[in-house]
Structures are given as structure tokens and as C-alpha cells.
C-alpha positions as a Markdown table, in Angstrom:
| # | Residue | x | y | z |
|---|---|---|---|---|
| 1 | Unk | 113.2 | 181.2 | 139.7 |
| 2 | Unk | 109.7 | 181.4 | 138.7 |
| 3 | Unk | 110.6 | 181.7 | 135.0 |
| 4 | Unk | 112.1 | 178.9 | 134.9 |
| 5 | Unk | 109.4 | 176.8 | 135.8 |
| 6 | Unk | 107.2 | 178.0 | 132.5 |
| 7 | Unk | 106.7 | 175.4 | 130.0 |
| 8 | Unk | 107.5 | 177.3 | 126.5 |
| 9 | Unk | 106.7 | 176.2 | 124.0 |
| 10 | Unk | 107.7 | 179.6 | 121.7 |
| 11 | Unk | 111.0 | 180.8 | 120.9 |
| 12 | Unk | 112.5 | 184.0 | 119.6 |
| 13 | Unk | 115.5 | 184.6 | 117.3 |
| 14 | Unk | 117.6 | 187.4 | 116.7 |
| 15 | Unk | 121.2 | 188.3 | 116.2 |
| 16 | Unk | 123.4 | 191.2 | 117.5 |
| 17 | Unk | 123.5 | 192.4 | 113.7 |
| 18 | Unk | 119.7 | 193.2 | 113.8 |
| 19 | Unk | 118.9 | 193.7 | 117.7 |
| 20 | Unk | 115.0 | 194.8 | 116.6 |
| 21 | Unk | 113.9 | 192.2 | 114.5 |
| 22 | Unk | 112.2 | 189.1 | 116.0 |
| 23 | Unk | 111.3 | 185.7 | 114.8 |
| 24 | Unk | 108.9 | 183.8 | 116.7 |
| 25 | Unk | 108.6 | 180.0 | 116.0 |
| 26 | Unk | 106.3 | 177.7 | 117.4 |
| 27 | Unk | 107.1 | 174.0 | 118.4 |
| 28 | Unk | 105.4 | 170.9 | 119.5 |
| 29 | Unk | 106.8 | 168.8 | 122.1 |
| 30 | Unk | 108.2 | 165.8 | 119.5 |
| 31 | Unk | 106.5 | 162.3 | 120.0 |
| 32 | Unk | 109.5 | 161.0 | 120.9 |
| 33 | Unk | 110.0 | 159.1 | 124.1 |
| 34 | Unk | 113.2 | 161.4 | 125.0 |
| 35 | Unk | 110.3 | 164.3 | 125.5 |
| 36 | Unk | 108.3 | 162.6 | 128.7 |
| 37 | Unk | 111.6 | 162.1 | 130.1 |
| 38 | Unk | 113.1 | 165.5 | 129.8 |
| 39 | Unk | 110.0 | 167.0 | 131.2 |
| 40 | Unk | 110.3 | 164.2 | 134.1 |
| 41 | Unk | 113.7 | 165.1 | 134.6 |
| 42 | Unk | 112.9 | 168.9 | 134.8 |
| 43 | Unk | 109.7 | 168.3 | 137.5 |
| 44 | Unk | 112.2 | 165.8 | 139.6 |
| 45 | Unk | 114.2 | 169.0 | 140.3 |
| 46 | Unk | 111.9 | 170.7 | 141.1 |
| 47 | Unk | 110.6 | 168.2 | 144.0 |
| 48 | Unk | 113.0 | 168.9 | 146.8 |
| 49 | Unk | 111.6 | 172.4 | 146.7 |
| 50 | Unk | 108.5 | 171.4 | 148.0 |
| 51 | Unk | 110.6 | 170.2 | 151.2 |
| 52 | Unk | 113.1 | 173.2 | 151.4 |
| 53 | Unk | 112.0 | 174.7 | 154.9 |
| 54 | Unk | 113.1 | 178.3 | 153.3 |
| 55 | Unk | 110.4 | 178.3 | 151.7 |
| 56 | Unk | 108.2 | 177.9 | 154.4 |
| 57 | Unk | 108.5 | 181.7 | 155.4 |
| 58 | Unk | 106.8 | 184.9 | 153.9 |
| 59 | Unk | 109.8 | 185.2 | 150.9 |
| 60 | Unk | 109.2 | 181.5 | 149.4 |
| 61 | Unk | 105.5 | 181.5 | 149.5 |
| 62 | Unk | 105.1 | 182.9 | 145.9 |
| 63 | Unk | 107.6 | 179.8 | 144.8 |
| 64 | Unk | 106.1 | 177.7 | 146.3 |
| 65 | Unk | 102.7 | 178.3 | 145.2 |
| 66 | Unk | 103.8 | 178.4 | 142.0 |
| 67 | Unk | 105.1 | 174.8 | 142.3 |
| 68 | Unk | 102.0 | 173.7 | 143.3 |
| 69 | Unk | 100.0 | 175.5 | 140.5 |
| 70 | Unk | 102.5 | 173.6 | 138.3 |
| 71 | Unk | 100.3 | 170.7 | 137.4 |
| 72 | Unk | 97.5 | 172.6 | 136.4 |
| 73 | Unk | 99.7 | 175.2 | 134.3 |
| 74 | Unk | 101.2 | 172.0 | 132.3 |
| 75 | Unk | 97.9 | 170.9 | 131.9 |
| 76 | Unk | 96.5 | 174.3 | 130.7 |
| 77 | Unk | 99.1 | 174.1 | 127.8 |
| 78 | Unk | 98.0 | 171.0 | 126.6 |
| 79 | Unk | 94.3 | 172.7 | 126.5 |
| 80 | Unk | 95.0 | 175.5 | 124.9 |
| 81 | Unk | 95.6 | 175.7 | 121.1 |
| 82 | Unk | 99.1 | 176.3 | 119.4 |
| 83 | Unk | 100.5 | 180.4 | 119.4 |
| 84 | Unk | 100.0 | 181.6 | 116.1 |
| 85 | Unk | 98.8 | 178.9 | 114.4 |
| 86 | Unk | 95.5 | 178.2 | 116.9 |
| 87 | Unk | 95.7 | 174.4 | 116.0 |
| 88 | Unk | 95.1 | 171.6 | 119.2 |
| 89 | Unk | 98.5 | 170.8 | 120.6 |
| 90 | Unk | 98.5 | 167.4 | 119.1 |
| 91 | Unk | 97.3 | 164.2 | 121.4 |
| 92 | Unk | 101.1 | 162.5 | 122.1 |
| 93 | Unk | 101.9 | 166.7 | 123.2 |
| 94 | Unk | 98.5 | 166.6 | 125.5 |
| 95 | Unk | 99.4 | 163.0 | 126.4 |
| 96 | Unk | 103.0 | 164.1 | 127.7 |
| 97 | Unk | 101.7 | 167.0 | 129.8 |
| 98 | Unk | 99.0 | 165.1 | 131.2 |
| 99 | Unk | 101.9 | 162.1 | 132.9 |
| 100 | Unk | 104.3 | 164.5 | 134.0 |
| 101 | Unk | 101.1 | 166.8 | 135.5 |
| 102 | Unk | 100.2 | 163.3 | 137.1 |
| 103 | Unk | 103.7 | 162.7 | 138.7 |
| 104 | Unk | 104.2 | 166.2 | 140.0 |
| 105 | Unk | 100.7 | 165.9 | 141.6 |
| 106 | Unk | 101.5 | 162.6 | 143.3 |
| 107 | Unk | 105.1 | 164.7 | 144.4 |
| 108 | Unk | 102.6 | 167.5 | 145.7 |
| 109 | Unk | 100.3 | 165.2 | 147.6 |
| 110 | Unk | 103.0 | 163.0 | 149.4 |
| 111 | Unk | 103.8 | 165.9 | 150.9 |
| 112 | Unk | 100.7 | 167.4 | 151.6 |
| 113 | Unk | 100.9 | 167.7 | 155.4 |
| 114 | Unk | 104.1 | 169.9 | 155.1 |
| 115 | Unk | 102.4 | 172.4 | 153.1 |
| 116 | Unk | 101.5 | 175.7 | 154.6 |
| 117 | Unk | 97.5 | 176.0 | 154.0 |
| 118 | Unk | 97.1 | 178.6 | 151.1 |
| 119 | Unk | 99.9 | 176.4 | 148.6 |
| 120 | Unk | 97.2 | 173.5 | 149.7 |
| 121 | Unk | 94.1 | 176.0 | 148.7 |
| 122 | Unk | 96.6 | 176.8 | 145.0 |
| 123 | Unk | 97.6 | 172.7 | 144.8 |
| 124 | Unk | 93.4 | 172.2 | 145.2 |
| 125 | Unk | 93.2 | 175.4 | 142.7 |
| 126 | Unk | 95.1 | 173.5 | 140.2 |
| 127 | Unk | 93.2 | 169.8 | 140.2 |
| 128 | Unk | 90.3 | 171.5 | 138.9 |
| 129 | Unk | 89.7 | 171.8 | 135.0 |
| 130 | Unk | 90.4 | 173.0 | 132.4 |
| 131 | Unk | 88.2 | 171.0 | 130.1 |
| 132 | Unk | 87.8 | 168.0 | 130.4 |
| 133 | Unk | 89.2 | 167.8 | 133.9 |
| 134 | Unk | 86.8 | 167.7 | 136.5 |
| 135 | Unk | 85.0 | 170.7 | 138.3 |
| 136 | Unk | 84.7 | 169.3 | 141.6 |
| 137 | Unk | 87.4 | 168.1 | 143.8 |
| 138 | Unk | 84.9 | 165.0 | 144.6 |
| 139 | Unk | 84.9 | 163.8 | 140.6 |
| 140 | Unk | 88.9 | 164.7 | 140.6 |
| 141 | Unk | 89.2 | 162.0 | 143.4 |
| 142 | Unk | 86.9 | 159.6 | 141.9 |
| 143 | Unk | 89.2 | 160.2 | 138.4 |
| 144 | Unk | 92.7 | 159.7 | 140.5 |
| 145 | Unk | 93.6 | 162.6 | 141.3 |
| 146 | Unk | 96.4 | 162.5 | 144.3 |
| 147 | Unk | 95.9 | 166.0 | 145.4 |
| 148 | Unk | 92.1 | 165.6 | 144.9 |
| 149 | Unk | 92.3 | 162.6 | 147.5 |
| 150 | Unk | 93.9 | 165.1 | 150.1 |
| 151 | Unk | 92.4 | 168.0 | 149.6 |
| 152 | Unk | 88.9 | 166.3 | 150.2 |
| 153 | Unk | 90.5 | 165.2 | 153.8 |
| 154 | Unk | 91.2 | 168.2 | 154.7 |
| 155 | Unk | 89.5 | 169.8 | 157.0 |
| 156 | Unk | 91.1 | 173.3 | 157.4 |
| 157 | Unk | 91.2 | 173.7 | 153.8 |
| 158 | Unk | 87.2 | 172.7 | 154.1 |
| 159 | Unk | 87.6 | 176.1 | 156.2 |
| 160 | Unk | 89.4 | 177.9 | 154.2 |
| 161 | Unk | 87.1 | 177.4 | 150.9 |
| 162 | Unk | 84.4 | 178.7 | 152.5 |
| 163 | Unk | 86.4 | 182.1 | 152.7 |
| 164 | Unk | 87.9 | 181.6 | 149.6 |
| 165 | Unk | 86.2 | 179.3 | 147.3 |
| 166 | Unk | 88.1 | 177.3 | 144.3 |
| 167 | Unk | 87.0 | 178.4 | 141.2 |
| 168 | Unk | 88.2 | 176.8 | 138.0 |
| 169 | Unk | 90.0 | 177.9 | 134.8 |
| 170 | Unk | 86.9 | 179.6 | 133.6 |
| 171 | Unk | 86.3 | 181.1 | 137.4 |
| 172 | Unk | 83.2 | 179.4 | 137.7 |
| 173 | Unk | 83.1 | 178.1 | 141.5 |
| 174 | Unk | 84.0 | 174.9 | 142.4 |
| 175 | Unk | 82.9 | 172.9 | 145.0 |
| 176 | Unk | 84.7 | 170.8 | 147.4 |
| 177 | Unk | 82.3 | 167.9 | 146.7 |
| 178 | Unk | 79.9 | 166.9 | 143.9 |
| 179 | Unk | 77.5 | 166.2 | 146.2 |
């Protein structure tokens, strides 16, 4: 499943004729309102996995830590320049990643209770930057974060980052506060 849950935004062509050959072509998520809402439509399926009590044993962990990396990945994208080209992702692309890495991350924090500990640790992971989100769960509550909000509640994940400390994109460490 996990590939599915990728954002690409490359694509390869080939043909039968010519099995070797490769084209790559880069595209930008189109300002078009029909864009927010496929990607909305795509995260919503994604939702009742983070209830699906499979998941809850040793086989769905890796899923399910993806799912709650998810917002941090879409955001990622929108920080990191276009494939071959190296150009920004342009502001209505960054813009469009940013709302549906907003919604999933409310999605994740409703059900924040539910969560087994480490995919809380990864959801905490992924609320911190890259540039210019915040470093510190404390300034990604103050900015609205959902998961921020939770994450600064909780006291066994307070445990747990003292074992194993969130670091951001750039694996500087993080701290739970900004204090």
C-alpha cells in the first residue's frame, strides 16, 4: 500500500516498441480548484486507516506510520524544488499541499488517543519543519498545529522523546517545547 500513498509528481513514458527508453516529465500540481479537491479526496481515503484495529498489531505498524508521516512528506514536496528543473514548486502548488497537510493532521490528531505510542513519536516527527515550519513542537502549537496541540499533552510521548528525541528534516534535535 505504501506506494500508493507517495505524492508524485514525475512520470515516465515508454512503449512496448522500445521497452529501454525512458521519458521523464515533470508536472506541477495545476492552479485549478479541481487539484485541492483530488488531493482531499485521496487523504479522505486514507482516514479510516488510522481506525482499522489491523493495523494496531506488529504487520500494520510500518502503514500506519507512514500515514502519520503523511503530512510532513506532502509538505516536504512543496519545500523542495522541482526534479530536473530545480525551480520552487510554485506558491498555489505549496499552497495546495500545505491545506491538505492541515486536514490530514487535524484527521491524525482526532484520533490521537487510539494511536499506538511510536506512530504518535512519527505524527510529532512530521509537525516539525522543513523550513519554514517550526522547530519546536511548542511554536507548532502556538502556529495551529493539531498534532502539535496533542503531542505537547502527552505525557508518555514526553517519555519517549527523551529516549528518542524528534529531530527535524535537517536532523537537528527538536525539542518538545520552546521554552
Amino acid at each position: 500500500m505504501q506506494p500508493l500513498l507517495r505524492l508524485t509528481v514525475q512520470s515516465t513514458g515508454g512503449s512496448p516498441e522500445s521497452a529501454n527508453t525512458m521519458t521523464l516529465h515533470t508536472h506541477v500540481l495545476p492552479d485549478h480548484p479541481d487539484a485541492l479537491a483530488l488531493l482531499h479526496e485521496a487523504l479522505t481515503l486514507l482516514v479510516p486507516l488510522l481506525n482499522a484495529p489491523a493495523l494496531n498489531g506488529a504487520e500494520g505498524l510500518p502503514l500506519l506510520h507512514t500515514l502519520a508521516s503523511l503530512p510532513g512528506q506532502l509538505r516536504g514536496e512543496g519545500a523542495r524544488p522541482m526534479p530536473i528543473s530545480g525551480v520552487p514548486l510554485p506558491d498555489h502548488a505549496v499552497a495546495v499541499l500545505d491545506t491538505v497537510a492541515a486536514e490530514f493532521t487535524e484527521q491524525i490528531a482526532a484520533r490521537w488517543n487510539s494511536l499506538p505510542l511510536s506512530v504518535r513519536h512519527s505524527a510529532a516527527q512530521a509537525a516539525l519543519g522543513p523550513d519554514p515550519r517550526p522547530h519546536t513542537l511548542g511554536d507548532a502549537a502556538t502556529a495551529g498545529d493539531a498534532v502539535a496541540v496533542k503531542a505537547q499533552a502527552d505525557t508518555a510521548l514526553a517519555r519517549l522523546a527523551v529516549l528518542q528525541p524528534l529531530r527535524d528534516r535537517t536532523r537537528t534535535l527538536c525539542r518538545l517545547n520552546s521554552e
